[in-house]
MISEKE-288778 format. One record per residue (C-alpha): residue number from 0; residue in one letter; x, y, z. Coordinates in steps of 0.25 Angstrom, whole numbers. Layout:
N
R/nr/rest/u/v/w
R/NUM/a/X/Y/Z $
...
//
This chain:
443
R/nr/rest/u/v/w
R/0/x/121/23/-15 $
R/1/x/112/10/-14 $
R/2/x/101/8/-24 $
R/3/x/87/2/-24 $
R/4/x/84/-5/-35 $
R/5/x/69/-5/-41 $
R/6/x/68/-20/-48 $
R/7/x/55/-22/-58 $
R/8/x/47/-34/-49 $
R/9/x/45/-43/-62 $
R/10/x/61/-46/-65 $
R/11/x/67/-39/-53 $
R/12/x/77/-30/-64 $
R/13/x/80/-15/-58 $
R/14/x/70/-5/-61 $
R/15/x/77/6/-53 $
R/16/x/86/10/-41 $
R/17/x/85/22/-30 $
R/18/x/96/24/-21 $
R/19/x/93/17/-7 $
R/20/x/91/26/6 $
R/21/x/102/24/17 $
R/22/x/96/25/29 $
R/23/x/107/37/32 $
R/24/x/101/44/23 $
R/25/x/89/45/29 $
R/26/x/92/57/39 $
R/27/x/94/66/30 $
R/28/x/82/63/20 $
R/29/x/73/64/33 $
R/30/x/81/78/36 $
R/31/x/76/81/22 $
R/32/x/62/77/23 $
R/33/x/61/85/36 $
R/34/x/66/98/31 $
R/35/x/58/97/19 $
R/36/x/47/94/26 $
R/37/x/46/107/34 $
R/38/x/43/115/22 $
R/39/x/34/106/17 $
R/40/x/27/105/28 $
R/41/x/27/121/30 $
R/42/x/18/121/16 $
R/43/x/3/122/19 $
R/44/x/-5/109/14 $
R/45/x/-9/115/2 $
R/46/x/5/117/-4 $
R/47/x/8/102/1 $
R/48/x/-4/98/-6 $
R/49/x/0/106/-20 $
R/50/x/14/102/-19 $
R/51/x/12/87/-18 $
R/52/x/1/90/-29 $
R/53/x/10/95/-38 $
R/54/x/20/83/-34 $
R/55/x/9/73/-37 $
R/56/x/6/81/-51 $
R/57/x/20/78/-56 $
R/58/x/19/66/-55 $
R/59/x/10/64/-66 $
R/60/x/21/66/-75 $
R/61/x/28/51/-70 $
R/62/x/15/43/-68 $
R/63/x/16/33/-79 $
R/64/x/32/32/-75 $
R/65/x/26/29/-60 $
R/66/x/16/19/-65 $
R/67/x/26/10/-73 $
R/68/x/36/12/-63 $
R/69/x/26/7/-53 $
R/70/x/24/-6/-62 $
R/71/x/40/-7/-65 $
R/72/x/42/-7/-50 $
R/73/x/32/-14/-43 $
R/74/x/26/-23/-54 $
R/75/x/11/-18/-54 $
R/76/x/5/-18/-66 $
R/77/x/3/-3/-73 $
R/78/x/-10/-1/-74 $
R/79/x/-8/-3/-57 $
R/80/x/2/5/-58 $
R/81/x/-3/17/-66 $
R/82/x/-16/18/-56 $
R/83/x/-6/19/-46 $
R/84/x/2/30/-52 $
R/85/x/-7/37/-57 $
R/86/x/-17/38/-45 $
R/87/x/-4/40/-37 $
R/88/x/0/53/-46 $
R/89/x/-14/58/-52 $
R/90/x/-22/58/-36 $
R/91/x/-8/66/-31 $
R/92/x/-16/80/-29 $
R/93/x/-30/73/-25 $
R/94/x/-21/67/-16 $
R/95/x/-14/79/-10 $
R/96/x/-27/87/-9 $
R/97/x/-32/75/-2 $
R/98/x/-22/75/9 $
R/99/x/-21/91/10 $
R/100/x/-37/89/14 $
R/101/x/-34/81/24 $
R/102/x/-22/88/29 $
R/103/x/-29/100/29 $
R/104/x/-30/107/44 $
R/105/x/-45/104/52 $
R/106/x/-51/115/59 $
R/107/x/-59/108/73 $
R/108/x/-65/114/83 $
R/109/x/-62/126/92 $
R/110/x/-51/132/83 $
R/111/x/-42/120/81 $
R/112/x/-38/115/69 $
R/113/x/-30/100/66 $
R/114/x/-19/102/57 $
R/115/x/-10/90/49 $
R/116/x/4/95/50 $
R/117/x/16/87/42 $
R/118/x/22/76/51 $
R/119/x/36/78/45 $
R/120/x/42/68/37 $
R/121/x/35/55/33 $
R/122/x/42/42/28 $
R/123/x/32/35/17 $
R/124/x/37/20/14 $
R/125/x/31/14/4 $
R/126/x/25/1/-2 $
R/127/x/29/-5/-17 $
R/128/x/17/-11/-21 $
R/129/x/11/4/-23 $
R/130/x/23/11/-24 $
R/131/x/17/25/-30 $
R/132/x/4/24/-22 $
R/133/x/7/20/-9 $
R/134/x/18/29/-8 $
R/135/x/9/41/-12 $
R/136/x/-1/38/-3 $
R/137/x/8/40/8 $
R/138/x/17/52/5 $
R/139/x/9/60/0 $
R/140/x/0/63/12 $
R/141/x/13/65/19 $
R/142/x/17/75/9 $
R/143/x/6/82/10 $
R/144/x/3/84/25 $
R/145/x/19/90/25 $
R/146/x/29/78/28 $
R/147/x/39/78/19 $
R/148/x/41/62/15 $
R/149/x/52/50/13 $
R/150/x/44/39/6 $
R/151/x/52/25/5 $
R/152/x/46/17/-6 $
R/153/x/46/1/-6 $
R/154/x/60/-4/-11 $
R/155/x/52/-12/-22 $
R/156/x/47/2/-29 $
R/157/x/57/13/-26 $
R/158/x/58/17/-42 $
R/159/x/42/23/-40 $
R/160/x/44/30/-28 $
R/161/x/57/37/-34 $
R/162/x/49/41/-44 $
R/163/x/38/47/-39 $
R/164/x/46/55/-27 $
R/165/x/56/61/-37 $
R/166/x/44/66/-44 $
R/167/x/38/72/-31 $
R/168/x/49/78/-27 $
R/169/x/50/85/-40 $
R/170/x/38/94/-34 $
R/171/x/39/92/-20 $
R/172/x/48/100/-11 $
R/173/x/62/93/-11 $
R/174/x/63/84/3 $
R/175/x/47/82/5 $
R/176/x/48/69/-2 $
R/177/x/58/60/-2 $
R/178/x/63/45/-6 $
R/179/x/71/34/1 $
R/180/x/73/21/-6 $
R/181/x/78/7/1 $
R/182/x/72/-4/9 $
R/183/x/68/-6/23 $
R/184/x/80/-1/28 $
R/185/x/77/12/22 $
R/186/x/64/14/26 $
R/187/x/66/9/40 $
R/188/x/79/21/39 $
R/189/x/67/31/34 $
R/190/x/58/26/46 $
R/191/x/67/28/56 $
R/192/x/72/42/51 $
R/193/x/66/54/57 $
R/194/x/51/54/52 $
R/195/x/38/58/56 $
R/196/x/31/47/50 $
R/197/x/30/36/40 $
R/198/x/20/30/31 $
R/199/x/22/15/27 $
R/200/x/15/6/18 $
R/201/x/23/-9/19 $
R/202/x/23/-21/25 $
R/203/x/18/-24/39 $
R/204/x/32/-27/44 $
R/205/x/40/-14/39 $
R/206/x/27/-6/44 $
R/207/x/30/-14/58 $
R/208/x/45/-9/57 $
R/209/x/41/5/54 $
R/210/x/33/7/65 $
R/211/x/42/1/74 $
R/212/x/53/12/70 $
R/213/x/43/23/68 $
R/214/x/40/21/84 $
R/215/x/52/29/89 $
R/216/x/49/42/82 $
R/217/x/33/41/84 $
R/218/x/34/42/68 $
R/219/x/20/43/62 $
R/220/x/15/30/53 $
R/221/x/6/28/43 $
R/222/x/7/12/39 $
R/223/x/1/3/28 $
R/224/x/7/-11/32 $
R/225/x/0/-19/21 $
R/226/x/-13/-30/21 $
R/227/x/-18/-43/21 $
R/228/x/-32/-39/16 $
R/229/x/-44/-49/16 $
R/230/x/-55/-50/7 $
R/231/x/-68/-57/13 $
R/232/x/-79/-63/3 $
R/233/x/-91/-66/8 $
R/234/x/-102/-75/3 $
R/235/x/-110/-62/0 $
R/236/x/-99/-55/-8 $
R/237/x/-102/-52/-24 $
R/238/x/-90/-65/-27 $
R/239/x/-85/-58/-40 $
R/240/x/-83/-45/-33 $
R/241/x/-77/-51/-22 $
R/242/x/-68/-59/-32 $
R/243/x/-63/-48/-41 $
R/244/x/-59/-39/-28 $
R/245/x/-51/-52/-22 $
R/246/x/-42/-55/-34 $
R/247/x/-41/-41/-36 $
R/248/x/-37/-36/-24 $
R/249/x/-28/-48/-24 $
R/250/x/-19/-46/-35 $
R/251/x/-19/-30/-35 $
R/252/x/-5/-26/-37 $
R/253/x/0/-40/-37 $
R/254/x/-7/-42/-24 $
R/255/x/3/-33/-18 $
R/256/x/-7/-23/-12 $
R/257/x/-8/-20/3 $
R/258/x/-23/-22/0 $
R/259/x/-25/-34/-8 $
R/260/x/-32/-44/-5 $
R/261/x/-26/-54/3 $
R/262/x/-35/-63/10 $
R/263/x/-49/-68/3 $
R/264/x/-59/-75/12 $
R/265/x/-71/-80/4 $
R/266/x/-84/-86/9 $
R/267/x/-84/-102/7 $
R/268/x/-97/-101/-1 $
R/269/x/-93/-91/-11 $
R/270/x/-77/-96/-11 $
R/271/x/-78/-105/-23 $
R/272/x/-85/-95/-32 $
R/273/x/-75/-84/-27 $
R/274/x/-62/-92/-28 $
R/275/x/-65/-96/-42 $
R/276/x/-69/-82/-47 $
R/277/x/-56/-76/-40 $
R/278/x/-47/-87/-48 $
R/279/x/-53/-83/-61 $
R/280/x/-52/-69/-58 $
R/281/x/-38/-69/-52 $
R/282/x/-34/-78/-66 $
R/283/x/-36/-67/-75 $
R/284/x/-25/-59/-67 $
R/285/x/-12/-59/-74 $
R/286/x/3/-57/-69 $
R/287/x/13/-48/-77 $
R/288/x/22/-34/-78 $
R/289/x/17/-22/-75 $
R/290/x/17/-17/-92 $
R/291/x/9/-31/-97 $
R/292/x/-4/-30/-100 $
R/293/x/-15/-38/-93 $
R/294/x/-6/-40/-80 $
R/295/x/-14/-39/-66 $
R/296/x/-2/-44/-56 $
R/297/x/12/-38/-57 $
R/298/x/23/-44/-52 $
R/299/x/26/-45/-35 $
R/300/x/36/-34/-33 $
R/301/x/47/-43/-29 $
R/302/x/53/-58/-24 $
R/303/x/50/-56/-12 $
R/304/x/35/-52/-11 $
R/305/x/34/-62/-22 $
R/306/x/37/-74/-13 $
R/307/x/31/-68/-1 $
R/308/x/19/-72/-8 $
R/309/x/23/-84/-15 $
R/310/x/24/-88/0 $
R/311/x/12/-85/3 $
R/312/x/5/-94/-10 $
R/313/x/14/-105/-5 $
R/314/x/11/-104/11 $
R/315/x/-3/-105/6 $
R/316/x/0/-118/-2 $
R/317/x/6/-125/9 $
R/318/x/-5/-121/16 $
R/319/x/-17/-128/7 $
R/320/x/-21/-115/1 $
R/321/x/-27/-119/-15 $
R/322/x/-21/-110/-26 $
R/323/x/-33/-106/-35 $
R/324/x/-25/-98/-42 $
R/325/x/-9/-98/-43 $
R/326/x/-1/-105/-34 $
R/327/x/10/-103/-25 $
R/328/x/22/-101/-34 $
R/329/x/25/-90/-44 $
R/330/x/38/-84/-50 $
R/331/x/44/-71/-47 $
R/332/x/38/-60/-51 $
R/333/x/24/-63/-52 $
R/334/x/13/-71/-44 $
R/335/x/0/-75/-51 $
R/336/x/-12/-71/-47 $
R/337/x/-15/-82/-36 $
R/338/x/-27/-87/-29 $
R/339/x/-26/-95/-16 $
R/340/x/-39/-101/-10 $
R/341/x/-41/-109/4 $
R/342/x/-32/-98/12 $
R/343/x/-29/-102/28 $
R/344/x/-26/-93/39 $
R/345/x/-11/-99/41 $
R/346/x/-6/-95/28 $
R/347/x/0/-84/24 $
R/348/x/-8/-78/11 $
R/349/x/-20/-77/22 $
R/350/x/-8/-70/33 $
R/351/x/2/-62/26 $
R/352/x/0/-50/16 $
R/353/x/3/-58/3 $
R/354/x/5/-45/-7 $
R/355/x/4/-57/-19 $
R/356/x/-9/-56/-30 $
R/357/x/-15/-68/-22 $
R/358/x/-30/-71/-18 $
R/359/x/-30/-78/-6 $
R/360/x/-43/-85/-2 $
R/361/x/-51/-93/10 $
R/362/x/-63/-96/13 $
R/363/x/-72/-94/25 $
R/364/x/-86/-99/30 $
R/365/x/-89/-90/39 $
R/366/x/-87/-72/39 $
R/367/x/-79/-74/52 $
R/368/x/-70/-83/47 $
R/369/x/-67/-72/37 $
R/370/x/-66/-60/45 $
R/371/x/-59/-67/54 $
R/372/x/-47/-71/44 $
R/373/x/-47/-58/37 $
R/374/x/-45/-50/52 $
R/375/x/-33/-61/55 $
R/376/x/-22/-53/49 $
R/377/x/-12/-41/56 $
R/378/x/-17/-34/43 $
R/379/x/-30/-26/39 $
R/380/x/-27/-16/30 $
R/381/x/-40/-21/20 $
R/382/x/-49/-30/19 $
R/383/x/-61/-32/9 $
R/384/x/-75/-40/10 $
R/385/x/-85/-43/0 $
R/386/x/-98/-48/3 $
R/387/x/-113/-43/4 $
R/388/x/-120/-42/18 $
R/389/x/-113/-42/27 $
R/390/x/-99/-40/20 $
R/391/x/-100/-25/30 $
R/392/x/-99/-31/41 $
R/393/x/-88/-42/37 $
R/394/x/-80/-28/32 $
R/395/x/-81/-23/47 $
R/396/x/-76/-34/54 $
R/397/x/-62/-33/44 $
R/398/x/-50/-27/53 $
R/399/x/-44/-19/41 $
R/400/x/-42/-6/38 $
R/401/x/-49/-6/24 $
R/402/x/-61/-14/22 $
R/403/x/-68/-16/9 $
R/404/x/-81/-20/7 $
R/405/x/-84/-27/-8 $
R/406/x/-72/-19/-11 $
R/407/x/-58/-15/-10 $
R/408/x/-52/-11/5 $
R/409/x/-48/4/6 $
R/410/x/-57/15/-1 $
R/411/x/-56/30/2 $
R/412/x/-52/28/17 $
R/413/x/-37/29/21 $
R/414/x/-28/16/20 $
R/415/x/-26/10/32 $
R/416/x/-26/-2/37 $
R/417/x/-30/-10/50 $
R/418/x/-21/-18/60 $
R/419/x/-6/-19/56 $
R/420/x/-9/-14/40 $
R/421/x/-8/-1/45 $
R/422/x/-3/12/54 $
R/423/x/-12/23/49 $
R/424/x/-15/25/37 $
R/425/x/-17/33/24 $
R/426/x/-25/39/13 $
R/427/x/-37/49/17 $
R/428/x/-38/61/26 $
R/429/x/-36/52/37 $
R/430/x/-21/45/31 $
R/431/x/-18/58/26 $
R/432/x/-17/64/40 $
R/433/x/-8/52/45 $
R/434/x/4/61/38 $
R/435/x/2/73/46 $
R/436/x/1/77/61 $
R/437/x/-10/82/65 $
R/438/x/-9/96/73 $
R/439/x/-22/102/82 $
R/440/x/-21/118/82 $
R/441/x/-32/124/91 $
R/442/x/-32/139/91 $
//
């Protein structure tokens, strides 16, 4: 049987190994998902709810050995890695409860009530950079509303998602939830398999690929397909809250978050102010391993993503972009915290999704100018703008799903993006009903 091998992102050595999914053996582990499904989705909501509660409580028992495992894996420094974890395994009830209430049947108007039924079996392919979370987020609204689940975790972080299935499945009933392990040829087998639907957080290409296949069956989608988020600083904006939230958002997670900040456009008569207060913030971030203290940028998960944006800082060189911070040139694993100034249309940092912990500013003279470059991307999941008067109605204009205002994009709302970051969407009573089919009975 052909193996996976887990390798630790800072000297590539083997963490781990799973065996790889042959796409013959998906038949019969979607047979398996189907049958197990029928009982499972013959329980009332209640008893879904309880189970998956139950599920989510043992978990608690590994929650340290996620966290690390998450660092180990993926490279994100542990204090990152236990606030995942632990929100992932301590909110399991509340979030259960949350879903049942939504899940729950709706009496309307002359004796008709509108019921969420199980859709059958759900396929949930998941990202690396947040490996515990983002998988959760996805399967367990499926659980819940009846489906029974095949998740595929990224190949970069099998070794989490082994984990935190087997614990599962020591609770749930036995081919509710399941595991397949391998890379896009596995997960284009599990897409093409007989499914009822699949929820995707990825790259805008594979989400494209999916789609395409889905099309035959009519198979139900619920995509995240990544970001290229813009941050607008007006003249009006408080400079060091605009300052702390740029760099911040730049370098979360290594600056491999589908909301990080991507593209700064600051206005010409606060730029000079704002470029020399991000520089002195951003030199206080340091790069190291997940277990050494004082470290704010982990490692990039791999080569490849590594000199995805190495290519980027260097596009933007030959292009005249000026380097404040950094330059364009870093050794594996790592890439210093990096701040790039004078930022053109034509190149890629200002095009492309750059996933690197990079601050990438341009100026503008005029709000249009800003509004204009920040629409003129096939992405909109979030965008953010910082400003006083008038920052409202610059917020209005931003074609993106999520819109911040002097803070953060996303809030209690669903996840979702606009334009090609998205196909549905997730999180709140609205996203929770995406994993079910939703049946009128009138009387």
């Amino acid at each position: 049987m052909p193996t996976l091998i887990s390798y630790d992102p800072i000297d590539r050595l083997p963490l781990g190994e799973v065996p790889i999914t042959l796409a013959e053996q998906m038949p019969a582990m979607v047979i398996r998902a189907k049958q197990a499904q029928k009982a499972w989705g013959a329980l009332s909501l209640s008893e879904r709810e309880q189970k998956v509660a139950q599920a989510y409580e043992h978990l608690t028992q590994a929650q340290e050995q996620l966290a690390q495992l998450i660092s180990k894996e993926m490279g994100k420094d542990y204090r990152r890695a236990s606030y995942e974890a632990g929100g992932t395994v301590q909110n399991g009830a509340y979030f259960a409860e949350e879903i049942a209430q939504a899940l729950a049947p709706e009496s309307l108007e002359h004796n008709t009530e509108m019921q969420y039924r199980p859709l059958g079996v759900v396929a949930v392919i998941s990202p690396w950079n947040y490996p515990l979370a983002m998988a959760n987020n996805l399967l367990m609204p499926a659980l819940v509303a009846g489906n029974s689940v095949v998740l595929k975790p990224s190949e970069e972080t099998p070794l989490v998602a082994e984990l935190f299935v087997s614990l599962l499945n020591e609770v749930l009933p036995e081919g509710v939830l399941q595991i397949v392990h391998g890379d896009a040829q596995t997960g284009k087998a599990l897409v093409s398999a007989d499914i009822n639907m699949v929820a995707f957080t990825g790259s805008l290409s594979a989400g494209k690929h999916i789609m395409a296949s889905a099309a035959s069956g009519l198979k139900r989608l619920v995509m995240e397909l990544g970001g290229n988020d813009p941050l607008i600083v007006m003249a009006s904006a408080d400079i060091d809250k605009a300052v702390q939230f740029a760099v911040a958002s730049s370098f979360e997670n290594a600056g491999q978050m589908c909301t990080s900040t991507e593209r700064v456009y600051v206005d010409a008569r606060i730029a000079d102010e704002f470029e020399r207060k991000v520089v002195a913030l951003a030199r206080r971030y340091r790069v190291g391993a997940w277990d050494q203290k004082n470290v704010n940028i982990g490692p990039i998960v791999n080569p490849k993503q590594h000199q995805h944006v190495l290519s980027q800082l260097q596009d933007a060189q030959a292009k005249g972009a000026t380097f404040l911070l950094g330059e364009a040139h870093y050794e594996l694993p790592y890439i210093q915290a990096t701040v790039v100034t004078n930022i053109t249309a034509d190149m890629r940092l200002e095009q492309d999704e750059t996933f690197g912990p990079v601050v990438a500013i341009s100026r503008f003279n005029h709000i249009t100018e800003a509004v204009e470059r920040a629409n003129a991307s096939h992405y909109g999941l979030g965008a953010v703008v910082f400003g006083g008067a008038g920052a409202n109605a610059v917020a209005e204009q931003m074609e993106a799903g999520m819109v911040g205002i002097n803070q953060g994009a996303g809030g209690p709302g669903p996840w979702v993006g606009a334009k090609q970051s998205g196909f549905g969407f997730h999180g709140t009573d609205a996203g929770h009903r995406q994993f079910a089919q939703v049946r009128v009975i009138s009387k």
